[in-house]
C-alpha positions in Angstrom: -160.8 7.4 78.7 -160.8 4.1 79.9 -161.0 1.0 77.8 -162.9 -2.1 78.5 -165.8 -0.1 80.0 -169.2 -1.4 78.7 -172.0 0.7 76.9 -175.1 -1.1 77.2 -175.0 -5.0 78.6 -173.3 -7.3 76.6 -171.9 -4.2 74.9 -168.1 -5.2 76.2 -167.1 -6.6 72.6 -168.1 -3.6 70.8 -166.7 -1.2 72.8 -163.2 -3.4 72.2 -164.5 -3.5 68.7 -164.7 0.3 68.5 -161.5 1.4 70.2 -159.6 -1.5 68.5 -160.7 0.5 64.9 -160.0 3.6 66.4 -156.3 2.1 67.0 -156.0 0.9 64.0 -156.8 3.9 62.2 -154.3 6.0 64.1 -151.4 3.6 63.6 -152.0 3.6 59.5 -152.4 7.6 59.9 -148.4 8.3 59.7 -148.0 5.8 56.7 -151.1 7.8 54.8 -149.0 11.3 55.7 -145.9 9.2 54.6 -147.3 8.3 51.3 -148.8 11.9 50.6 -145.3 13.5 51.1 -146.0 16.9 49.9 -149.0 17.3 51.6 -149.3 20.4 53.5 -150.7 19.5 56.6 -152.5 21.6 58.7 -155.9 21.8 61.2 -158.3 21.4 58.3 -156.1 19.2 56.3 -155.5 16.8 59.0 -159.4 16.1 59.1 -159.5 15.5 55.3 -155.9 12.7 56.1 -158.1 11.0 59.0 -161.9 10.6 56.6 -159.7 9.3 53.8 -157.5 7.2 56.6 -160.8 5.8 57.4 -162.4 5.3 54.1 -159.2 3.7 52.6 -159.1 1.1 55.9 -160.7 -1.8 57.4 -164.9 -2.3 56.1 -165.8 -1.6 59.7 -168.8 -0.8 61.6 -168.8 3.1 60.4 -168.3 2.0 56.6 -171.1 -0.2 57.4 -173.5 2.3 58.8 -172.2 4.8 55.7 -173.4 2.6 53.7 -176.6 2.1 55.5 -177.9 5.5 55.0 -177.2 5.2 51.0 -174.0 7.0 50.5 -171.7 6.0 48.1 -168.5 5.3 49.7 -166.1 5.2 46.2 -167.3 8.4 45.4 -166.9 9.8 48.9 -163.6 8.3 48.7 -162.6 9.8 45.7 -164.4 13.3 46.4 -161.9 12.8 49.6 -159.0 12.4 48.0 -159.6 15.4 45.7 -159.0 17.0 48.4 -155.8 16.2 49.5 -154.8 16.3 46.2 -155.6 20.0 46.0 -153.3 20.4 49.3 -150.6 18.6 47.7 -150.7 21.1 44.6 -150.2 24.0 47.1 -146.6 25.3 46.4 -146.0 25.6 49.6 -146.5 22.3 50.3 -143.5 19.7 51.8 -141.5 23.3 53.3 -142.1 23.0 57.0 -143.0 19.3 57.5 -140.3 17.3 59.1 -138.6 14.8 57.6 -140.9 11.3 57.4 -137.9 9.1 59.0 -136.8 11.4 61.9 -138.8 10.6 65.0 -140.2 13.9 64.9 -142.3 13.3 62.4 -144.9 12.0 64.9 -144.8 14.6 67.0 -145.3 17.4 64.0 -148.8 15.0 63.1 -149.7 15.1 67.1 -150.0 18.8 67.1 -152.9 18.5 64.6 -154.1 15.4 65.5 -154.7 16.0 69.6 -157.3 18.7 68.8 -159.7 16.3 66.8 -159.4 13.4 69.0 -160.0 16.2 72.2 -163.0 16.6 70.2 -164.1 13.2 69.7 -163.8 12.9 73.1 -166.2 15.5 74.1 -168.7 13.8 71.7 -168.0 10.6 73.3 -168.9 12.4 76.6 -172.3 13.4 75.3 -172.9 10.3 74.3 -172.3 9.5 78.0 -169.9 6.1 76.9 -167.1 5.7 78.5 -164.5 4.8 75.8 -163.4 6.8 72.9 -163.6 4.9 69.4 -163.5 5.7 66.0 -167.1 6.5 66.0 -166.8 9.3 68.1 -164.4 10.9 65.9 -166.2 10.7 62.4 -169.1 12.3 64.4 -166.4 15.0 65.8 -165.4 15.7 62.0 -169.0 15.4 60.8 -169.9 18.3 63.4 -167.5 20.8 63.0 -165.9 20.3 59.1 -163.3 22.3 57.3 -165.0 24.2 54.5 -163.8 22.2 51.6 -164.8 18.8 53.1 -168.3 20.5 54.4 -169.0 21.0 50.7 -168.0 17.3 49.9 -170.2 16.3 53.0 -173.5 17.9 51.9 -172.8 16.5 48.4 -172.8 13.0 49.2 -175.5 13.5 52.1 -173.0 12.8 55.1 -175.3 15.0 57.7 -174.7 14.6 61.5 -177.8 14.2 63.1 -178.7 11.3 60.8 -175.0 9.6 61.1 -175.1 10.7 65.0 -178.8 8.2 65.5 -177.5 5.7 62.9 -174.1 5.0 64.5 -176.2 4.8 68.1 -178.3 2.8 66.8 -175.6 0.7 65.3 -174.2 0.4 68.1 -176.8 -1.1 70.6 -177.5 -3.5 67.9 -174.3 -4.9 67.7 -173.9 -4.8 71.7 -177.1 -7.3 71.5 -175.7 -8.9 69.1 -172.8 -9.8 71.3 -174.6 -10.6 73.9 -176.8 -13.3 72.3 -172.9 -14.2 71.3 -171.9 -14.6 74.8 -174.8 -16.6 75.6 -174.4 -19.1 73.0 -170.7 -19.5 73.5 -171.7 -20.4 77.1 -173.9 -23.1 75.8 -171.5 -24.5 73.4 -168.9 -24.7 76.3 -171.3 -26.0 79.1 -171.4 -25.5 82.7 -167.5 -27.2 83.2 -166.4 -24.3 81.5 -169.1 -20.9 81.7 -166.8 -19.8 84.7 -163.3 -20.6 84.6 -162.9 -19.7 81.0 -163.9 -16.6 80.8 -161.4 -14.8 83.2 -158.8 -12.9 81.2 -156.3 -14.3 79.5 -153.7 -14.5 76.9 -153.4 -16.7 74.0 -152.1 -16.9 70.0 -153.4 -13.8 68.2 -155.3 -13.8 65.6 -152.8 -11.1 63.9 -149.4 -11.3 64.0 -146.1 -9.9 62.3 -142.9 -11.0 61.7 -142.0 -11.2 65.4 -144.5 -13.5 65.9 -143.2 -16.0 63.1 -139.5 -15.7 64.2 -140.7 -16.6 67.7 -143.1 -19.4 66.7 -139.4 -21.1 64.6 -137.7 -20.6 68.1 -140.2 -22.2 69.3 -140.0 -25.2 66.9 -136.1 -25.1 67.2 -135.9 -25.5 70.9 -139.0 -27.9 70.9 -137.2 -30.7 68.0 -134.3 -30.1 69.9 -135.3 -31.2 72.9 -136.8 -34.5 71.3 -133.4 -35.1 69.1 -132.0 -34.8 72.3 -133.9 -37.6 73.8 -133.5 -39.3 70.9 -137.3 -39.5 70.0 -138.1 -41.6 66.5 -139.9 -39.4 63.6 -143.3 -40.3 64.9 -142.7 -38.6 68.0 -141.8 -35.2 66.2 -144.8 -35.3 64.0 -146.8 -35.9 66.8 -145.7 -33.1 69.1 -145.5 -30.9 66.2 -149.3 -31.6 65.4 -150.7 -31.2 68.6 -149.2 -28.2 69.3 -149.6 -26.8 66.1 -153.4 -27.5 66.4 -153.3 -26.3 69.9 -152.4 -22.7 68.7 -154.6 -22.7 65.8 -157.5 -23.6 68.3 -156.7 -20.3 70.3 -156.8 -18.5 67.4 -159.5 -20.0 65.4 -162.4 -21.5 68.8 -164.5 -18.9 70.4 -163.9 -16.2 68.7 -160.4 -15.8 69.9 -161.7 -14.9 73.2 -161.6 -17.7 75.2 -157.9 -19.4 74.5 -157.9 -21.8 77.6 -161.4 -23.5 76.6 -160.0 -23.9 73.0 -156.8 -25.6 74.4 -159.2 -27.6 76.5 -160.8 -28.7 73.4 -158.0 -29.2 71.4 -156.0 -31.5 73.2 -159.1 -33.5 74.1 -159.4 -33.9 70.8 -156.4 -34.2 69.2 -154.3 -36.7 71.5 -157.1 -39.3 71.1 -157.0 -39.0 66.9 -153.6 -39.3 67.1 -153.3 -42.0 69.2 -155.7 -44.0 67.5 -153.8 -43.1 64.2 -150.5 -44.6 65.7 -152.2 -47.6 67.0 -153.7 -48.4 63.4 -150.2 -47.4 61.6 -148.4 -50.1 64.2 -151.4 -52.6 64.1 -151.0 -52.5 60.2 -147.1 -53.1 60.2 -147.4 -56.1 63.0 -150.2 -57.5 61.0 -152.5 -57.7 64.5 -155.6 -58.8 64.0 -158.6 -56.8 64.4 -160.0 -58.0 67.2 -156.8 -56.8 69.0 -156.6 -53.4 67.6 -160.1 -53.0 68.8 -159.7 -54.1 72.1 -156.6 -52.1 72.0 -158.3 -48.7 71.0 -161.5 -49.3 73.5 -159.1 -49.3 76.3 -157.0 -46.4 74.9 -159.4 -44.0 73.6 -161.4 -43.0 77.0 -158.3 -42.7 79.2 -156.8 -40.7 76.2 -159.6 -37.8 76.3 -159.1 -36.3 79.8 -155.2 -36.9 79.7 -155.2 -34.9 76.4 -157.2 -31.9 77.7 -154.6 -31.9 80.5 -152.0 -31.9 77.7 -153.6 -29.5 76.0 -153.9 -27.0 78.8 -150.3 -27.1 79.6 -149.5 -26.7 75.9 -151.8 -23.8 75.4 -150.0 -22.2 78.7 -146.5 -22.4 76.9 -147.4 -21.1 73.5 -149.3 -18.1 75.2 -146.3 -17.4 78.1 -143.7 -17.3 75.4 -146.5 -14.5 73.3 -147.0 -12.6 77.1 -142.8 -12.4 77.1 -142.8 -11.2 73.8 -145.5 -8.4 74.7 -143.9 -7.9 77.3 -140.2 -6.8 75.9 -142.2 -4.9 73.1 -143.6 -2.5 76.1 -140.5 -2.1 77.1 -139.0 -1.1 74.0 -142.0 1.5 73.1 -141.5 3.1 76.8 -137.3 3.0 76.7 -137.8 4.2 73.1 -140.7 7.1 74.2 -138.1 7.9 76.6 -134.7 8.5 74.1 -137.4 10.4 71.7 -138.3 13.4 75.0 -134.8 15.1 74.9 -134.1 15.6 71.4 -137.9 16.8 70.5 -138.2 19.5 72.8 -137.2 22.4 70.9 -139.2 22.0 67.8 -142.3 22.3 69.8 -144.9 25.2 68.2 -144.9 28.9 69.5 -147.7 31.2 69.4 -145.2 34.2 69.2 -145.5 36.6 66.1 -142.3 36.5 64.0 -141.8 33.3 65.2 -141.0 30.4 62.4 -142.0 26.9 62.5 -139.9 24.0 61.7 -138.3 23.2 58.5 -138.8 19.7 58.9 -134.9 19.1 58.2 -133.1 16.3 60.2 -130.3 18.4 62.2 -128.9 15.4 63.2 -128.0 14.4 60.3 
């Protein structure tokens, strides 16, 4: 399913919203196996991992609407994990999973993962949206449960017609929601920017690792030394360092995030001007000029120093966000040249149907 496809008008935020949870869900879903290491995982159990995956994350829109129709989520939680501590008492348990570093560890959670989220997507079709998001697979789970989380379901009054209209109606309220967003962003911005600023484009996330921070002190590095090769004087460095700084913050922090060109826009037109006038005050006070001179000074610096500094901050905002589109870019790469190393060796512990046949021991042969 495709992403970026809107549900109702204005509804393109929360379908990111929606998939973006979804994401997030499956990428803590291996550390959640990791932790529970003698788990015994299987088609039932896996639906058990991906409720308590989702209880234990992010307060979302689905904890939200949980909560909505009165259910207590700690005891859900804990009900949940119950559960999975009943499968990690099975003796069996930690025999025929592989072996949590080897890189087919993923592969052994895809064989019962795949099924739910085929699921989810046929709810999702029903639904008649055209994304796939977390929603869809609570509701898949909700529909069709293993026995022992059935029972914990009907306990704590999880039924799935009720969570089926809530999360709809959920839904199209947030997709207003975000659309009475979109029109007041457009107001705040005004008609210079309503059209060019909302084409895509990349700029400072909001989240980051440590990638991110040794890229941002490369940055830095090449940046100072570029000025100590110029042979700049302190004030310049603090300068630069500020306005860029504040240019990156205001693509993280302005709009929502969404719109990183109007926030550089906004910061530099902003920023250059303080800082100018701060300089100008700093050197007036060490010449001992009078006042008359520093305010003659600023009047004729000040309006010239607003348009230059949105220019500034445009091409600022454009570096910071090409050196974070390079950086996305190599981390692609790596994922597909890494996918690619991981086909060969992970061929011949796939599954067979055939009677007799054994399953994996989970033991690393390469080792």
């Amino acid at each position: 399913m495709g992403r970026g496809e809107t549900m109702v008008d204005g509804g393109e935020r929360v379908t990111h919203r929606t998939t973006r949870e979804l994401d997030q869900l499956l990428e803590q879903l291996p550390f959640r196996a990791a932790y529970r290491w003698s788990l015994n995982l299987d088609h039932q159990t896996m639906a058990v991992l991906l409720v308590w995956t989702l209880l234990r994350g992010e307060r979302g829109g689905v904890l939200r609407c949980l909560e909505a129709l009165g259910i207590n989520l700690w005891e859900l939680t804990k009900a949940v994990d119950g559960l999975l501590d009943q499968a990690r008492r099975d003796p069996l348990a930690g025999e025929k999973r592989p072996d949590a570093r080897h890189r087919s560890f993923q592969l052994w959670l895809d064989r019962y993962l795949v099924p739910w989220l085929n699921r989810a997507q046929e709810v999702a079709a029903v639904s008649e949206h055209h994304f796939l998001g977390v929603e869809h697979l609570l509701l898949a789970i909700v529909a069709e449960p293993p026995e022992p989380l059935a029972q914990v379901f009907e306990q704590h009054g999880v039924a799935y017609e009720e969570l089926r209209e809530a999360l709809s109606a959920s839904m199209a309220s947030a997709a207003e929601e975000a659309e009475l967003a979109e029109h007041r962003i457009a107001r705040m911005l005004g008609p210079w920017g309503a059209r060019w600023d909302r084409t895509p484009a990349v700029g400072v996330p909001r989240r980051f690792g440590t990638g991110i921070l040794l890229l941002l002190v490369t940055m830095y590095a090449i940046l100072f030394a570029v000025l100590e090769l110029l042979g700049a004087p302190p004030w310049v460095f603090l300068s630069v360092a500020v306005f860029f700084t504040g240019v990156g913050m205001a693509q993280m922090l302005l709009f929502g995030g969404g719109y990183p060109r109007a926030a550089s826009v906004w910061a530099g037109a902003i920023l250059l001007p303080v800082e100018l006038v701060a300089g100008l005050i700093y050197a007036a006070a060490a010449a001992n000029v009078p006042p008359d001179d520093l305010c003659f000074s600023l009047s004729c610096v000040v309006p010239f120093s607003i348009p230059l500094g949105a220019g500034f901050g445009y091409l600022a905002g454009g570096l910071t966000a090409g050196a974070f589109v390079l950086l996305q870019r190599y981390e692609q790469y790596r994922k597909r040249r890494q996918a690619s190393e991981d086909v060969e060796p992970t061929q011949p512990q796939r599954p067979t149907d055939q009677p007799g046949a054994s399953e994996p021991d989970g033991r690393d042969e390469t080792s």
